[in-house]
MMTF fields as JSON, N, C-alpha, C and O atoms, coordinates in Angstrom:
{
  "mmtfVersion": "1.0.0",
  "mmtfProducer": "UNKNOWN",
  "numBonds": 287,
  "numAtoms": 288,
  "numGroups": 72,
  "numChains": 1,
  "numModels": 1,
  "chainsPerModel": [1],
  "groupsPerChain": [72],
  "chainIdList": ["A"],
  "bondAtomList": [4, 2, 8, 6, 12, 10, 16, 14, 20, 18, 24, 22, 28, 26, 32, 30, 36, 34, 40, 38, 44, 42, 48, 46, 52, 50, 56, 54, 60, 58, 64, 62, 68, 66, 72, 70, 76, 74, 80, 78, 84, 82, 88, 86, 92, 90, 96, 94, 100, 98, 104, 102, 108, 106, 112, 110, 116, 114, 120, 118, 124, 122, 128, 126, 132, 130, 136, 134, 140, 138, 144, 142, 148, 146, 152, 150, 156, 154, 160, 158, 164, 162, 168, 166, 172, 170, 176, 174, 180, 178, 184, 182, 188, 186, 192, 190, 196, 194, 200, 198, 204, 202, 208, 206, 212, 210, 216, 214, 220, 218, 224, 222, 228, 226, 232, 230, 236, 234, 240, 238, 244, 242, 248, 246, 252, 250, 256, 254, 260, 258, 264, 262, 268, 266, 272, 270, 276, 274, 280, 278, 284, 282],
  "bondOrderList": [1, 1, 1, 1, 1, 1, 1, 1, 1, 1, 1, 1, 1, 1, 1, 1, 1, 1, 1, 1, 1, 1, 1, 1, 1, 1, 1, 1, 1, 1, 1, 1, 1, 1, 1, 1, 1, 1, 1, 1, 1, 1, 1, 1, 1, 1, 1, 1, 1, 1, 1, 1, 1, 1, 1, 1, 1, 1, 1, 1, 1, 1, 1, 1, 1, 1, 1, 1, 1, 1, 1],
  "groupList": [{"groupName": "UNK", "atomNameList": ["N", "CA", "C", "O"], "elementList": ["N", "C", "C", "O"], "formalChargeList": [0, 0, 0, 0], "bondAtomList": [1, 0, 2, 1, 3, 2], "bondOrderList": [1, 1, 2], "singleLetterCode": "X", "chemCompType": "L-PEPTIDE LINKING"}],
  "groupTypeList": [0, 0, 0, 0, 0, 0, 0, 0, 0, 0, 0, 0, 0, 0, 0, 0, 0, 0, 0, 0, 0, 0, 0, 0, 0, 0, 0, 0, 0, 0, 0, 0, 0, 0, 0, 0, 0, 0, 0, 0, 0, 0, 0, 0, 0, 0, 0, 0, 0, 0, 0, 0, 0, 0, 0, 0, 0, 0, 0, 0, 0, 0, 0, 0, 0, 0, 0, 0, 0, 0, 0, 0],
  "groupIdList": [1, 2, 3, 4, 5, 6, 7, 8, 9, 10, 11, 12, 13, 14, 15, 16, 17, 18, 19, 20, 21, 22, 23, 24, 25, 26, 27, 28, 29, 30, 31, 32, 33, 34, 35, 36, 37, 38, 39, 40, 41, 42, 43, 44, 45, 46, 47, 48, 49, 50, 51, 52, 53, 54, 55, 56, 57, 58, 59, 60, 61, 62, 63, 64, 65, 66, 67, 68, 69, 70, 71, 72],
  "secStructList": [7, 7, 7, 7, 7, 7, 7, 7, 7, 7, 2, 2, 2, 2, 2, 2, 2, 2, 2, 2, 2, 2, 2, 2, 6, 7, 7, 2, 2, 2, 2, 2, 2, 2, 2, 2, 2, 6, 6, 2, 2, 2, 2, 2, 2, 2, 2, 2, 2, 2, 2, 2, 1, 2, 2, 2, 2, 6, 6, 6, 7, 7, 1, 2, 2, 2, 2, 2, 2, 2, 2, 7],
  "xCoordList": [96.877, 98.288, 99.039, 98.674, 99.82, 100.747, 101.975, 102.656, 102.726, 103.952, 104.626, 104.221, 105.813, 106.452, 107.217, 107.49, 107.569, 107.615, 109.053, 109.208, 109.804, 110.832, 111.235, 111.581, 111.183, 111.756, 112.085, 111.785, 112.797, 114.006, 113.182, 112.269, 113.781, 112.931, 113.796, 115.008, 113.214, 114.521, 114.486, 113.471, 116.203, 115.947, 115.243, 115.21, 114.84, 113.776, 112.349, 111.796, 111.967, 110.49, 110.475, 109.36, 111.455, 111.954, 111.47, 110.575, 112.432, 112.205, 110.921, 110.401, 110.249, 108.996, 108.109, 107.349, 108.151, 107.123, 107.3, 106.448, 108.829, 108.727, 108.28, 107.766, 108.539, 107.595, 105.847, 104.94, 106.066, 104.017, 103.98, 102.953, 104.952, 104.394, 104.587, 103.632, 105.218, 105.751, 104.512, 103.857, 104.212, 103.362, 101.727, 101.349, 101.045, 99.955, 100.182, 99.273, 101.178, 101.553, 100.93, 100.036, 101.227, 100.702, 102.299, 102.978, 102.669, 103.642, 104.031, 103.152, 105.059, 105.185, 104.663, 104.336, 104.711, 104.096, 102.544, 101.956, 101.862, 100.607, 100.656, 99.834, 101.526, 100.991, 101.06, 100.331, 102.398, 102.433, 101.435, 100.852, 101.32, 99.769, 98.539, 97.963, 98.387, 96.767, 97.416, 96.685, 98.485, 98.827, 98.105, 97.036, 98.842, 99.199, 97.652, 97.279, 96.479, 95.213, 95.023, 94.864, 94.906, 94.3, 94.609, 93.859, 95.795, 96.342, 95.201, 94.289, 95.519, 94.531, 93.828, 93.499, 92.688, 91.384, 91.137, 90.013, 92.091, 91.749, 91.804, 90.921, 93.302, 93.584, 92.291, 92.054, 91.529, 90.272, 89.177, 88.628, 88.699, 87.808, 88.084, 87.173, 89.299, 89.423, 89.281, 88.901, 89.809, 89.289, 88.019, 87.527, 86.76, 85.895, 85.396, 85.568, 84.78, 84.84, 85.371, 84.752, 86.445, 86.694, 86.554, 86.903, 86.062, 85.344, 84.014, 83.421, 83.268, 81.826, 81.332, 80.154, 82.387, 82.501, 81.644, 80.809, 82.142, 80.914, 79.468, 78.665, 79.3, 78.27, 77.109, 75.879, 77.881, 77.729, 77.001, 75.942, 78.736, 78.204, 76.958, 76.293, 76.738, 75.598, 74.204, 73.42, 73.965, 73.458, 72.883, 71.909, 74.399, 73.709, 74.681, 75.153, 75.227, 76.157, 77.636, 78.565, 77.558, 78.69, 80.024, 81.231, 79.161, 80.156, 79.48, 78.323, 80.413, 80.115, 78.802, 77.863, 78.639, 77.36, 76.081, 75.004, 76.226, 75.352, 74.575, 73.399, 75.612, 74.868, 74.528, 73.626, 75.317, 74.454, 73.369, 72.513, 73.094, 71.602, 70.403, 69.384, 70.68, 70.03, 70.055, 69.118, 70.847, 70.765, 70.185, 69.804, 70.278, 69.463, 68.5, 67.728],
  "yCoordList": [131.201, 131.3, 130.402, 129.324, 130.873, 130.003, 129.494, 130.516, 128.565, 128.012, 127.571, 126.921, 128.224, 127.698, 126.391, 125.908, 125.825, 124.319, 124.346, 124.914, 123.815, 123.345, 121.996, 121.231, 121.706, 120.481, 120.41, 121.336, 119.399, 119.597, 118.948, 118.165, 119.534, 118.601, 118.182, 118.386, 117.686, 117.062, 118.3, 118.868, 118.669, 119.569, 119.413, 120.379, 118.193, 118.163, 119.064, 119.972, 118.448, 118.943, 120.039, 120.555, 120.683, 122.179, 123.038, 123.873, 122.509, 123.16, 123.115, 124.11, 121.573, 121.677, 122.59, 123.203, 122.8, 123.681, 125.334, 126.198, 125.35, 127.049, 127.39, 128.425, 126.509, 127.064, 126.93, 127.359, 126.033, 126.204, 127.34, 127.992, 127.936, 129.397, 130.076, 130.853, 130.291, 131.264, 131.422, 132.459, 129.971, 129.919, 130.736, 131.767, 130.385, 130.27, 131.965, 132.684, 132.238, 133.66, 133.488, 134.273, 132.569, 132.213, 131.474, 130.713, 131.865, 131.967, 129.952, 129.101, 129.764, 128.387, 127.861, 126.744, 128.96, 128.339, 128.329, 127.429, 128.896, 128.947, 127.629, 126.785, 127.292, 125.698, 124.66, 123.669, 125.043, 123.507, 123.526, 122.55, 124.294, 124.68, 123.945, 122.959, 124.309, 123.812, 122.164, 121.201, 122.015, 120.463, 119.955, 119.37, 120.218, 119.259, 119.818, 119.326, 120.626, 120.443, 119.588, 118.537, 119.419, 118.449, 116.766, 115.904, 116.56, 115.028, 114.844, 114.03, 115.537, 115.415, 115.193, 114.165, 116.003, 115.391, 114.518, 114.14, 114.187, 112.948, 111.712, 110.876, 111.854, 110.704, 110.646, 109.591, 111.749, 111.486, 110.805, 109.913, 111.503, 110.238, 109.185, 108.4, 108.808, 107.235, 106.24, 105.08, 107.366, 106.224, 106.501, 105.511, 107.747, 107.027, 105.767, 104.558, 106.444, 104.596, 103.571, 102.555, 103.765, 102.534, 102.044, 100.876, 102.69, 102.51, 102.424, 101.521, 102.924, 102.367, 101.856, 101.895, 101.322, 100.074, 98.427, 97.929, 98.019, 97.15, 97.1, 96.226, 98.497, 98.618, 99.168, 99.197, 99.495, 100.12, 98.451, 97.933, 98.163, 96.52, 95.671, 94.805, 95.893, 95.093, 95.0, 94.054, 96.927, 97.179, 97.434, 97.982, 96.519, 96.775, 97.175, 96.66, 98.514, 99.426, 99.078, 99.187, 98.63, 97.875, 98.817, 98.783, 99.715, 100.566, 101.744, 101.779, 103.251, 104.619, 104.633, 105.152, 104.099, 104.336, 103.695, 104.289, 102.44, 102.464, 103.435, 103.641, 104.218, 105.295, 106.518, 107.23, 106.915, 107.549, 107.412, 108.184, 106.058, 105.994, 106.392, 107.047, 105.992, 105.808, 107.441, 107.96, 107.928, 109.533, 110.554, 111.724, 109.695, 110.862, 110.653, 111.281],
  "zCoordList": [109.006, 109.294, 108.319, 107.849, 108.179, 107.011, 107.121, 107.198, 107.181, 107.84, 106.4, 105.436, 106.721, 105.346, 105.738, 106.837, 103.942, 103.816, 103.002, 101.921, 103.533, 102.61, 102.385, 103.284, 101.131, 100.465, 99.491, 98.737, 99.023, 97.683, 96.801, 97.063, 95.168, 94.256, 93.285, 93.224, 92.662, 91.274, 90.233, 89.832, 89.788, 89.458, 87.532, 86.77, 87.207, 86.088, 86.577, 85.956, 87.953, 88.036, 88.558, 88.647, 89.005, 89.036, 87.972, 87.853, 87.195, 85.767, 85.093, 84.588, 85.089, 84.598, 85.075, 84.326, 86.778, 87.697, 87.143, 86.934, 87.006, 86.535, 85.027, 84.604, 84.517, 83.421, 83.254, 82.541, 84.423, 84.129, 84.945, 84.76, 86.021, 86.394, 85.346, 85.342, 84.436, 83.794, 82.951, 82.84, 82.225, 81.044, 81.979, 81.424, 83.002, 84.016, 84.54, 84.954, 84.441, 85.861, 86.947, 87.266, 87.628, 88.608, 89.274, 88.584, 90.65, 91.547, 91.359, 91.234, 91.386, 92.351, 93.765, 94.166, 94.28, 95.732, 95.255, 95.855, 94.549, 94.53, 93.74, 94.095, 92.673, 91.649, 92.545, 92.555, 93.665, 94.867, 95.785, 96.258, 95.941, 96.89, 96.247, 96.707, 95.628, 94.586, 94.314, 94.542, 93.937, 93.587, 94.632, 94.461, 96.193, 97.356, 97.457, 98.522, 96.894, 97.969, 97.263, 97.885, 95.538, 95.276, 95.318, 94.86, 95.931, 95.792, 97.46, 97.605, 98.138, 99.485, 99.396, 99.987, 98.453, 98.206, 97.284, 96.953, 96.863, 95.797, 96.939, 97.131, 97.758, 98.673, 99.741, 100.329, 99.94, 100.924, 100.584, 101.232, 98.958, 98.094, 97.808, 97.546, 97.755, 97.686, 99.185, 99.344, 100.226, 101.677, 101.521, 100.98, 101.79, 101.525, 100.68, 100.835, 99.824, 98.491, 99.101, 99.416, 99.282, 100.38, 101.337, 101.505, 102.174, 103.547, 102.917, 103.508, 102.01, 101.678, 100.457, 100.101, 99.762, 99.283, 99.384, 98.629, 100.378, 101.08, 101.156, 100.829, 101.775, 101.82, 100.437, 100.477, 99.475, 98.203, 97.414, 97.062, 97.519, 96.413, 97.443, 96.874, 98.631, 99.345, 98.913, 98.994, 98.134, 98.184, 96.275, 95.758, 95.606, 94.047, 93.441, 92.427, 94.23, 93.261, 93.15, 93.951, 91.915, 91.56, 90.826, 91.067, 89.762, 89.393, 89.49, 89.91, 88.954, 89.139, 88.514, 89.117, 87.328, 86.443, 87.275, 87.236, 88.047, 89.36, 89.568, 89.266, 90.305, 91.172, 90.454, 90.896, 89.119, 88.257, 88.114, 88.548, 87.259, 87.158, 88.549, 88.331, 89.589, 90.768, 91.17, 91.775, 90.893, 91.418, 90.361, 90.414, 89.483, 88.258, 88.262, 87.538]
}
């Protein structure tokens, strides 16, 4: 089900948004759509990491390349 969304934007990033539809052919609602999934899942990987953080550095893994090595 789909509920529509209204909110105002500046009309710079207006302009910027319609031409990446234009350039993409791909709708505006579809570029704000895909934006807002991906800021979500970016904002979800960072509470994790952060919630296991602690337990990460407890355990060694200090940076990304850490757990590279250890998973390869």
């Amino acid at each position: 089900m789909e509920t529509p969304l209204n909110d105002r934007l500046p009309s710079d990033l207006k302009q910027q948004l319609d031409a990446l539809s234009r350039r993409t052919h791909r709708s505006a609602s579809e570029l704000v759509r895909e934006s807002l999934r991906r800021s979500i899942a970016s904002e979800q990987i960072a509470a994790v990491r952060k919630m296991t953080k602690p337990l990460a550095e407890a355990h060694g893994f200090l940076t990304d390349e850490d757990i590279f090595k250890a998973v390869s």
